[in-house]
GUTORLO-150962 format. One record per residue: x, y, z of N, C-alpha, C in turn; residue in one letter. Coordinates in Angstrom, 2 decimals. Each point is the difference from the previous one (the first is absolute). Layout:
N
+---------+---------+---------+---------+---------+---------+---------+---------+---------+--------+
!    n_c1 !    n_c2 !    n_c3 !   ca_c1 !   ca_c2 !   ca_c3 !    c_c1 !    c_c2 !    c_c3 ! residu !
+---------+---------+---------+---------+---------+---------+---------+---------+---------+--------+
!       X !       Y !       Z !       X !       Y !       Z !       X !       Y !       Z !      a !
...
+---------+---------+---------+---------+---------+---------+---------+---------+---------+--------+
// end
This chain:
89
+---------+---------+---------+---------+---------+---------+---------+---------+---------+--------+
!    n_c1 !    n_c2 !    n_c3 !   ca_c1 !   ca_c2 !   ca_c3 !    c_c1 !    c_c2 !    c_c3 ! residu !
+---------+---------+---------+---------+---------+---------+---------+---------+---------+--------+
!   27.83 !    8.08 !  -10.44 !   -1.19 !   -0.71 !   -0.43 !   -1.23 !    0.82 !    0.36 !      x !
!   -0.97 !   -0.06 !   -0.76 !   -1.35 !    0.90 !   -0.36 !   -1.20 !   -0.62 !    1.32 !      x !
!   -0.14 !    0.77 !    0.73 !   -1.11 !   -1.04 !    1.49 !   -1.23 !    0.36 !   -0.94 !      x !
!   -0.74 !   -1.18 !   -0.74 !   -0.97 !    0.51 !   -0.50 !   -1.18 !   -0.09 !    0.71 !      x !
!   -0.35 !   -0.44 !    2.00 !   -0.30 !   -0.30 !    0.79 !   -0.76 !    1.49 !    0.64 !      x !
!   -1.16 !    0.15 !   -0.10 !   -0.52 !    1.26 !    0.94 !   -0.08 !   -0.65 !    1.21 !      x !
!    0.45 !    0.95 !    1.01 !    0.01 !   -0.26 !    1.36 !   -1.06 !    1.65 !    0.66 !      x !
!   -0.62 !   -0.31 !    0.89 !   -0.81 !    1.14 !    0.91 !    0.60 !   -0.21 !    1.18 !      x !
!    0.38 !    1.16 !    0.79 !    0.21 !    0.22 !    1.54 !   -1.10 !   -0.05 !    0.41 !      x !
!    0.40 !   -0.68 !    1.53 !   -1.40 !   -0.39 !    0.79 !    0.74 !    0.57 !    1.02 !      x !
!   -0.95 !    1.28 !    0.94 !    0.32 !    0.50 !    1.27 !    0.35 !   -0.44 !    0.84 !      x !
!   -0.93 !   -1.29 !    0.43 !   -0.29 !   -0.27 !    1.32 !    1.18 !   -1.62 !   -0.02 !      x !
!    0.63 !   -0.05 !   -1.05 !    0.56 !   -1.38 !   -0.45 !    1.56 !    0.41 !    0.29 !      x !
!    0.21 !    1.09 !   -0.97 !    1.15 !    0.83 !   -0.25 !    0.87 !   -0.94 !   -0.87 !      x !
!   -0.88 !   -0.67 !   -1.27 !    0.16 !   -0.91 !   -0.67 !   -0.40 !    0.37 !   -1.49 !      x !
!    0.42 !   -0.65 !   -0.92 !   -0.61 !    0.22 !   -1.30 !   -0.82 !   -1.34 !   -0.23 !      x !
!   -1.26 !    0.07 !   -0.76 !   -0.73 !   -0.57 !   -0.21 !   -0.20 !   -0.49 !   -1.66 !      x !
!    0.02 !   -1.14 !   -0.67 !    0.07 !    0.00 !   -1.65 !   -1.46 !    0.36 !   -0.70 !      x !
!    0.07 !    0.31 !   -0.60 !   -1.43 !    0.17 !   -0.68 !   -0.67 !   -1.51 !   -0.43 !      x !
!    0.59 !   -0.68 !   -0.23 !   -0.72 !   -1.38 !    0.27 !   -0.55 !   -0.55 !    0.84 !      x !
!    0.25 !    0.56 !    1.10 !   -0.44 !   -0.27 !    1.12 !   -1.04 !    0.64 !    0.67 !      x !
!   -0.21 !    1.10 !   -0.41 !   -0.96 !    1.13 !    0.26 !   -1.07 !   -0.54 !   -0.97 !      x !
!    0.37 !   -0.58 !   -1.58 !   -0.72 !   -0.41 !   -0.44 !   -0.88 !   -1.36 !    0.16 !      x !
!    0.57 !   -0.84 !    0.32 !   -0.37 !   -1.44 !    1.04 !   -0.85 !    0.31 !    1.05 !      x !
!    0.83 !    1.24 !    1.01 !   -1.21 !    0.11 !    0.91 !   -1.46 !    0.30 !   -0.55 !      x !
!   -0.18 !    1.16 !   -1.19 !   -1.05 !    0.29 !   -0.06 !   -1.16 !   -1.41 !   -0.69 !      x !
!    0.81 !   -0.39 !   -0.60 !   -0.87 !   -1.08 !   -1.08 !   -0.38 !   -0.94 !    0.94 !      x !
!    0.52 !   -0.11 !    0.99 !    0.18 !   -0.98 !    1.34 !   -1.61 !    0.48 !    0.49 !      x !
!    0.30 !    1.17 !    0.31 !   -1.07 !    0.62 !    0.87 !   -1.28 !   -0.09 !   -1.12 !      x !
!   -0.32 !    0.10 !   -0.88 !   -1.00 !   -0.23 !   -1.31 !   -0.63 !   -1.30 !    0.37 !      x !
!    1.30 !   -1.31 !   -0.35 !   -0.76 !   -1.31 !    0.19 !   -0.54 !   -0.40 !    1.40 !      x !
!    0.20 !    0.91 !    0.96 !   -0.37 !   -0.17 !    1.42 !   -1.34 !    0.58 !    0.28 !      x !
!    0.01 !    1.09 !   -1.15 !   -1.30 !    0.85 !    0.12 !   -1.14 !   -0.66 !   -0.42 !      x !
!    0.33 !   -0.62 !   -1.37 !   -0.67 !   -0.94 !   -1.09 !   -0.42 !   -1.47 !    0.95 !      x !
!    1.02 !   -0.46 !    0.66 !   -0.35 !   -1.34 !    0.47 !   -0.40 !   -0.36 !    1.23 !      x !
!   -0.11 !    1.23 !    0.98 !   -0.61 !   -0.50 !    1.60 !   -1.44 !    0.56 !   -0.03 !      x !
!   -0.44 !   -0.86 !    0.94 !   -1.48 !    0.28 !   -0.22 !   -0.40 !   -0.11 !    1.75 !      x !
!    0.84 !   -0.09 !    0.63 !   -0.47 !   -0.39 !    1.48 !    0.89 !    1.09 !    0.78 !      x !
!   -1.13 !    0.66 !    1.06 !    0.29 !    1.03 !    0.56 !    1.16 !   -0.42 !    1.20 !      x !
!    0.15 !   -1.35 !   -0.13 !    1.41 !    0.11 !    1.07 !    1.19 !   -0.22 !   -0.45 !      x !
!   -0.04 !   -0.35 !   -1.55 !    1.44 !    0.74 !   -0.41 !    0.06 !    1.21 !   -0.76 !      x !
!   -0.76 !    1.52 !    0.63 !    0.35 !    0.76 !   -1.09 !    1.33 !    0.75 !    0.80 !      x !
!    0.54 !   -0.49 !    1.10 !    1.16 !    0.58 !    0.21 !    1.00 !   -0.44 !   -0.53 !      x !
!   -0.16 !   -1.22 !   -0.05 !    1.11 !   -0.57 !   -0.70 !    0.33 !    0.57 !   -1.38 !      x !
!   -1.54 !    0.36 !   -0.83 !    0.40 !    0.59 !   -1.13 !    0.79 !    1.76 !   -0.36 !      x !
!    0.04 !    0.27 !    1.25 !    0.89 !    1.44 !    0.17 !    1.62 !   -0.37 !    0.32 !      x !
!   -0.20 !   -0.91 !    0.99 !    1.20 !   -0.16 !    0.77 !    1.10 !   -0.93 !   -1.41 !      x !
!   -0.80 !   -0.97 !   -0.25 !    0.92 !   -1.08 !   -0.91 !    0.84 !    0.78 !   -1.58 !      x !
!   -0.16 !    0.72 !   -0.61 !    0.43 !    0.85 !   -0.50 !    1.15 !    0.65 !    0.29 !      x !
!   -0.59 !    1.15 !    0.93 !    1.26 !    0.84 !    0.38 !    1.27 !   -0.99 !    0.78 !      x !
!   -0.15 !   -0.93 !    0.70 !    0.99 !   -1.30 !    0.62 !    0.54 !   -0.06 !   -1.71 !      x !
!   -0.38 !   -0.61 !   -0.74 !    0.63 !   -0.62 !   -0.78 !    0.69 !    0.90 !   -0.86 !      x !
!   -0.36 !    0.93 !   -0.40 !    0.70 !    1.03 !   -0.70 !    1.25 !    0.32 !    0.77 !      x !
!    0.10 !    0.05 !    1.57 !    0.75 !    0.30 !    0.69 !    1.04 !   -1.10 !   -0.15 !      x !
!   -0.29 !   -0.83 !    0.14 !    0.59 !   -1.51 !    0.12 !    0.61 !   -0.27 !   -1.74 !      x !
!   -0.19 !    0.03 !   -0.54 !    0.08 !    0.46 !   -1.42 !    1.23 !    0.45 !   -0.62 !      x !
!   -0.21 !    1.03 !    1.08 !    1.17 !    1.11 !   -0.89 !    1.22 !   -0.37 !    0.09 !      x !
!    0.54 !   -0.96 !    0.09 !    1.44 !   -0.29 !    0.09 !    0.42 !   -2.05 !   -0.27 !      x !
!   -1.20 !    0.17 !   -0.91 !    0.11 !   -1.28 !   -1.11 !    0.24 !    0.04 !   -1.11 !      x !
!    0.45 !   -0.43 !   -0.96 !    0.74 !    0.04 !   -1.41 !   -1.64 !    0.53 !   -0.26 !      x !
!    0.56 !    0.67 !   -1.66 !   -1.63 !    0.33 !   -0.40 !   -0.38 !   -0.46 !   -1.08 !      x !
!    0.49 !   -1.24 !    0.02 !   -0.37 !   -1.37 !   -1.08 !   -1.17 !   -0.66 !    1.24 !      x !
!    0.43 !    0.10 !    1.18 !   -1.03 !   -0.71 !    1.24 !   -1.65 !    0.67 !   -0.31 !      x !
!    0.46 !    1.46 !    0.47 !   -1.07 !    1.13 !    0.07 !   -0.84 !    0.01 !   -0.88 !      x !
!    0.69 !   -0.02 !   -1.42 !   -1.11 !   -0.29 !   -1.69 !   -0.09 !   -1.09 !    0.55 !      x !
!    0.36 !   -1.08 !   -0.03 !   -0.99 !   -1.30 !   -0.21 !   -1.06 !    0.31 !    0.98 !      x !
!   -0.02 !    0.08 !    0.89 !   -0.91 !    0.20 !    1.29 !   -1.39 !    1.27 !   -0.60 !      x !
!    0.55 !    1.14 !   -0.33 !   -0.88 !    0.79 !   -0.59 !   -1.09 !   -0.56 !   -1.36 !      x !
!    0.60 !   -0.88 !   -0.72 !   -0.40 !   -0.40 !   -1.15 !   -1.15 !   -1.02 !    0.33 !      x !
!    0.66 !   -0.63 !    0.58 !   -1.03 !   -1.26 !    0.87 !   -1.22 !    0.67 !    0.65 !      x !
!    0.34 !    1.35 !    0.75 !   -1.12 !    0.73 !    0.49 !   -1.10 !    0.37 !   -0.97 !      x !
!    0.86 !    0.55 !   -1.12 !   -1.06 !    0.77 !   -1.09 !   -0.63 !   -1.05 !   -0.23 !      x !
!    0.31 !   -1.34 !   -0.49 !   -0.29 !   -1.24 !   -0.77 !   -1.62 !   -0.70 !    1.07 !      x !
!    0.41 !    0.62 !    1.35 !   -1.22 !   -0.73 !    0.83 !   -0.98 !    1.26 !    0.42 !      x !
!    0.24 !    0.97 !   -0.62 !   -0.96 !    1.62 !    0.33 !   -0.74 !   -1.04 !   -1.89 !      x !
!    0.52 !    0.02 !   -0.58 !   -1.24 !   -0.23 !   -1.77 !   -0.27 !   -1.38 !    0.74 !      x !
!    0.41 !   -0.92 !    0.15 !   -0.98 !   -1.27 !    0.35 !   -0.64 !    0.43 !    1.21 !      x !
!   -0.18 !    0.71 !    0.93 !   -0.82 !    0.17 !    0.92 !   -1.28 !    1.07 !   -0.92 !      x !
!    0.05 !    1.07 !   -0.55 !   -0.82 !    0.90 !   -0.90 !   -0.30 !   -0.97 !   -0.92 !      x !
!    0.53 !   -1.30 !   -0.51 !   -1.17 !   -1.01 !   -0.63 !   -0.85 !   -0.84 !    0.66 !      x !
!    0.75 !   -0.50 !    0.80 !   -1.44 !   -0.50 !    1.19 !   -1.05 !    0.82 !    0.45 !      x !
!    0.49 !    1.21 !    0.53 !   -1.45 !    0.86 !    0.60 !   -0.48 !    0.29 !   -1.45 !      x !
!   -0.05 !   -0.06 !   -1.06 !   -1.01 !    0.33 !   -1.32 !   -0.47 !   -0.86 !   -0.23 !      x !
!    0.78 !   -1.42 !    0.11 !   -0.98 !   -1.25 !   -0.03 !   -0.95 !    0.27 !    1.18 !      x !
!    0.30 !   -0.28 !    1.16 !   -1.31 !    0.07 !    1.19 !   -1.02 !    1.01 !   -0.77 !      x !
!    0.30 !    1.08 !   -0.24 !   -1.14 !    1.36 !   -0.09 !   -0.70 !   -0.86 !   -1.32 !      x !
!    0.48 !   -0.83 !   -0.90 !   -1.04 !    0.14 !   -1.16 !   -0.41 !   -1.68 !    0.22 !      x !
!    0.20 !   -0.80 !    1.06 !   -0.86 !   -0.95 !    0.57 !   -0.94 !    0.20 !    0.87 !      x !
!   -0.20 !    1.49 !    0.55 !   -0.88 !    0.09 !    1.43 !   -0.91 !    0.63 !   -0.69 !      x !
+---------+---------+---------+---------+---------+---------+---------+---------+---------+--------+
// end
């Protein structure tokens, strides 16, 4: 059977990692960028990412897309709210 599944080696893991997951983290890290506004969670917005990508990688990747999709889906409703604010102020 054909693994039509990209996997990346991770050094420090000595693990393979799915590209869905690499992809989740990043879109992850986007809506975190997009949606905190208070300087005492911008660690969280580094840290919560890479955890979850980590945490991630060894869930079906029917889990991972839904989770990623949902991310993208709240990165455009968050980029429609801040355009509403800017063209009310």
């Amino acid at each position: 059977m054909l693994n039509t599944f990209k996997t990346f080696p991770i050094p420090l893991l000595y693990a393979l990692i799915a590209q869905y997951s690499l992809e989740m983290g990043f879109f992850m890290f986007l809506q975190q960028k997009i949606s905190v506004v208070d300087e005492k969670q911008k660690a969280m917005m580094y840290i919560m990412p890479v955890f979850f990508t980590i945490f991630f990688m060894n869930f079906p990747s029917g889990l991972v897309l839904y989770w990623m999709v949902f991310n993208i889906l709240s990165i455009a409703h968050q980029l429609l709210l801040n355009k509403g604010k800017e063209k009310t102020n």
